[in-house]
C-alpha positions as CSV (number, residue, x, y, z in Angstrom):
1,X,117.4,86.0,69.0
2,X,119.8,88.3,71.0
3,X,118.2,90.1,74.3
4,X,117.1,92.9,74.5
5,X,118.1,95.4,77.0
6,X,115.0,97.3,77.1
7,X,112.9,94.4,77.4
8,X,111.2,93.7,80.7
9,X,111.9,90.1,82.8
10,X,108.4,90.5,84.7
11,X,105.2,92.2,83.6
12,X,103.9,95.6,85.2
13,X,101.3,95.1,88.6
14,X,99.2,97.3,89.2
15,X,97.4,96.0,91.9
16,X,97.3,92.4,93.8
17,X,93.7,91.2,95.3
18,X,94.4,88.4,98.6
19,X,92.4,87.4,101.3
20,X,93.3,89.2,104.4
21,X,92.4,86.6,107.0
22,X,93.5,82.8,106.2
23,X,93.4,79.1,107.9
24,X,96.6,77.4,108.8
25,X,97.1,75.3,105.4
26,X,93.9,76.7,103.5
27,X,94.9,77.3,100.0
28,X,95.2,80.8,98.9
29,X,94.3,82.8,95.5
30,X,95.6,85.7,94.8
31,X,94.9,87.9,91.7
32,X,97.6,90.1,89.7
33,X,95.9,92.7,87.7
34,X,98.2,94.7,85.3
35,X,100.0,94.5,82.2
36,X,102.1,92.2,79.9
37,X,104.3,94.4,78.1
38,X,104.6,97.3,76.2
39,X,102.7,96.4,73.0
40,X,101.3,92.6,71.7
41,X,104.9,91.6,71.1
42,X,104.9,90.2,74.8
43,X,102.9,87.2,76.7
44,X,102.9,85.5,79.9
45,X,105.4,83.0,80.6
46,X,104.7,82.1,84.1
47,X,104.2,83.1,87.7
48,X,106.9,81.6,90.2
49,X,105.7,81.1,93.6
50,X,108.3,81.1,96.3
51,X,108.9,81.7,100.1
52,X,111.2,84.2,101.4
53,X,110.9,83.9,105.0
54,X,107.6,85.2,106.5
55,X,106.6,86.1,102.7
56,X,105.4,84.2,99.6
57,X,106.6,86.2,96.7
58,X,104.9,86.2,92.9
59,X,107.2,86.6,90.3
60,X,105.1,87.3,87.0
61,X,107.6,86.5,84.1
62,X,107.4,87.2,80.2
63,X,108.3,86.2,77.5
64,X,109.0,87.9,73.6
65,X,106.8,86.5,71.3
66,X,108.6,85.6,68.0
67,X,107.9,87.8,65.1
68,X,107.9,90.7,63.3
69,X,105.0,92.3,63.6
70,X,102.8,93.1,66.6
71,X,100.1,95.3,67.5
72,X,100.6,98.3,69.6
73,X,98.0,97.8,72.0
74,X,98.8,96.9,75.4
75,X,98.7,93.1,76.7
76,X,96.3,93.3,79.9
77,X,97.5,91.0,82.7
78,X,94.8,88.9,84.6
79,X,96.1,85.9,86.4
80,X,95.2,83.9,89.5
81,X,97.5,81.8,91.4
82,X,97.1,79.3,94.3
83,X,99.2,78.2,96.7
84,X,99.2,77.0,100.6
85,X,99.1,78.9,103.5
86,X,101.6,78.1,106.0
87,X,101.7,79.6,109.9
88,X,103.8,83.1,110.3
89,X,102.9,83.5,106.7
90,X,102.6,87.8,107.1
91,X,102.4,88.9,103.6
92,X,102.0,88.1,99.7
93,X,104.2,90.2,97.8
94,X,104.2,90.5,93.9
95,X,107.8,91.6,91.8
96,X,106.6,94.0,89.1
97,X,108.8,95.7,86.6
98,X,108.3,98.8,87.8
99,X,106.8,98.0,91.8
100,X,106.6,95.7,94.4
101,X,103.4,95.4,96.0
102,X,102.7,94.0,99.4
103,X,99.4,92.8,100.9
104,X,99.4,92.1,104.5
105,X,97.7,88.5,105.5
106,X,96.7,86.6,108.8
107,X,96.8,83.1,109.6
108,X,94.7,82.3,112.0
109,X,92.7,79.6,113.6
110,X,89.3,79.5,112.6
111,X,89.5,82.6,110.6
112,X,86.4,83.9,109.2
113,X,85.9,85.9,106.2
114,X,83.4,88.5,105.3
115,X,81.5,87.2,102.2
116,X,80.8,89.2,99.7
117,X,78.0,91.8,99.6
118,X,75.4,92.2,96.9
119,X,73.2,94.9,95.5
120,X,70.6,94.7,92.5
121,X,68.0,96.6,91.4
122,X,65.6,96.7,88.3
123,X,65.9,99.8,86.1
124,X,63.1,101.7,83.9
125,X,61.4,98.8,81.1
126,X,61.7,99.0,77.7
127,X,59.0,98.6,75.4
128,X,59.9,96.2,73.0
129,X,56.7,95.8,70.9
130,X,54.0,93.9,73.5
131,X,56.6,93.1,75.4
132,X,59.0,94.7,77.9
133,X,62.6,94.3,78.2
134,X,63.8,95.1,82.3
135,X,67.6,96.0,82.5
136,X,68.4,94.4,85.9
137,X,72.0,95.7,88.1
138,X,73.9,94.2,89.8
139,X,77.2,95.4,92.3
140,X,79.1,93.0,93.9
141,X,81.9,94.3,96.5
142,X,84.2,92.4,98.8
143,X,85.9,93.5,102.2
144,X,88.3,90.7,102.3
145,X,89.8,89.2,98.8
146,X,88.2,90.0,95.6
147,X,84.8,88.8,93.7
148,X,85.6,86.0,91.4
149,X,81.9,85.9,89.5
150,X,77.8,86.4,89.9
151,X,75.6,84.1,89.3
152,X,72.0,85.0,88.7
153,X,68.4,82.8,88.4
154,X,64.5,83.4,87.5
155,X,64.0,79.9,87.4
156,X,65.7,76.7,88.5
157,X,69.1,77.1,86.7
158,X,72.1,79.4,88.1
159,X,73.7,81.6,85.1
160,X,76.0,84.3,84.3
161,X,74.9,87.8,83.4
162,X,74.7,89.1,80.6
163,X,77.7,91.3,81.1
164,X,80.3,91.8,83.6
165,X,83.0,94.6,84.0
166,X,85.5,94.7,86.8
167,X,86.3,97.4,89.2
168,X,89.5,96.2,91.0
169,X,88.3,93.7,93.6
170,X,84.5,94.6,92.8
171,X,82.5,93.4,89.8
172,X,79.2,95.3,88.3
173,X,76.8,93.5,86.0
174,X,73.8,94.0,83.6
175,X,71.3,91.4,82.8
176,X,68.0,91.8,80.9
177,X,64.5,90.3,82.0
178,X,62.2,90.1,78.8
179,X,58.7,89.9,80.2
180,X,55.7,89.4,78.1
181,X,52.2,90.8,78.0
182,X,50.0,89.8,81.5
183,X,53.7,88.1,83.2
184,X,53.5,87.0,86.5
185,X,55.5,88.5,89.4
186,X,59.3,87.3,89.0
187,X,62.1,85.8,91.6
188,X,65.2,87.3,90.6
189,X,67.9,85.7,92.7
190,X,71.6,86.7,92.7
191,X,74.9,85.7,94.0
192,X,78.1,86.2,94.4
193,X,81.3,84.0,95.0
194,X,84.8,85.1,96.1
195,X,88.5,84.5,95.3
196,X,88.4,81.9,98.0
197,X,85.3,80.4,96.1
198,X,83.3,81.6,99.1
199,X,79.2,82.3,98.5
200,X,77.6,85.5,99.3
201,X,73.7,85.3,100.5
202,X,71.6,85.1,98.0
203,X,69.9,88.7,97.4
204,X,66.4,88.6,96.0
205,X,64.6,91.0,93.7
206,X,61.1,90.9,92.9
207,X,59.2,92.0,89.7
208,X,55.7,92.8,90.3
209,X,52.8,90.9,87.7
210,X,53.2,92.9,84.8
C-alpha cells in the first residue's frame, strides 16, 4: 500500500500526566491522553522511549489499519509508559502530530510525593421497594502525577466502583450501597492509588442504622 501524504506518523496529545518530583533510578509512568487518528482507520503502533540529553522524549507512532472501510469516529488515545529515571533528568516531553508537550520533572534524593486526596459522600436514597438504594461519590485528585484507580470496601474485600470517568489527572466515581429494611450502620472505606502506584489514606464514610 503506497503512503499517504496526509497521513499522520504520530498520534495527536493532548495532554501528558508525570510525576513532578522523582528518586534517582525510580521508575517513571507517564500517561499520554489524546487521539489516534483521524477516524477508526488508524491504531497504535508503539511509543519509543528515548533520551535526548537532559530529556526523555515519547514518540507515540501509528499505524494504517488495512482495509476499506472504517468508522468515522475518533480513535481515543490512552497509554502509559514506564521507564527509569536517571540524575539531571529535567523534563519528559511527548512528539505529537500537531504539539510537543513538556512536563518539567525533579530528581531528587528522597523525594516525596503528595498522595492522592479523596472525597466521598452519600447522596439522597432511593426507595427501591423495602429497600433503599444509596448512590455513593467519590473525587479523587492528585497534585503530583495523575490517579491511576479507586478502590472501595463495606466489607473485607477491596473493589472497583461501579463507574469511573476521567477528568485529566483526576478521576470521579459512583457506586451504589443497597441497604435493606432495619440495616445496620455501614463502613464505607475508599482509596485511591497514583501513577506511581502510590496509596492515598483511606477516607471513611459512615451510613447511619437504617
Amino acid at each position: 500500500m503506497a503512503s499517504d501524504p496526509a497521513s499522520p506518523a504520530t498520534a495527536q496529545v493532548s495532554l501528558l500526566l508525570v510525576p513532578h518530583v522523582v528518586a534517582p533510578g525510580e521508575s517513571i509512568v507517564a500517561r499520554l491522553l489524546g487521539t489516534v487518528g483521524p477516524n477508526g482507520s488508524w491504531s497504535l503502533e508503539s511509543v519509543e522511549v528515548r533520551r535526548q540529553g537532559a530529556s526523555v522524549e515519547l514518540v507515540p507512532h501509528v499505524r494504517r489499519v488495512p482495509g476499506d472501510m472504517f468508522t468515522q469516529m475518533v480513535v481515543p488515545l490512552d497509554v502509559s509508559v514506564r521507564f527509569a529515571a536517571f540524575a539531571g533528568l529535567r523534563d519528559v516531553r511527548v512528539l505529537g502530530s500537531d504539539t510537543t508537550l513538556v512536563v518539567p520533572v525533579q530528581v531528587r534524593k528522597q523525594a516525596r510525593r503528595a498522595p492522592p486526596r479523596v472525597r466521598i459522600h452519600a447522596e439522597s436514597s432511593i426507595p427501591i421497594g423495602a429497600d433503599a438504594a444509596v448512590p455513593i461519590v467519590i473525587d479523587a485528585t492528585s497534585a503530583d502525577g495523575w490517579v491511576e484507580r479507586l478502590e472501595i470496601r463495606s466489607g473485607a474485600l477491596w473493589v472497583p466502583p461501579d463507574s469511573v470517568e476521567r477528568d485529566g489527572s483526576s478521576l470521579q466515581a459512583r457506586t451504589t450501597i443497597r441497604r435493606p429494611p432495619h440495616d445496620g450502620a455501614r463502613r464505607i472505606e475508599v482509596r485511591a492509588i497514583d501513577g506511581q502506584g502510590r496509596r492515598s489514606r483511606r477516607v471513611v464514610l459512615t451510613l447511619p442504622k437504617r
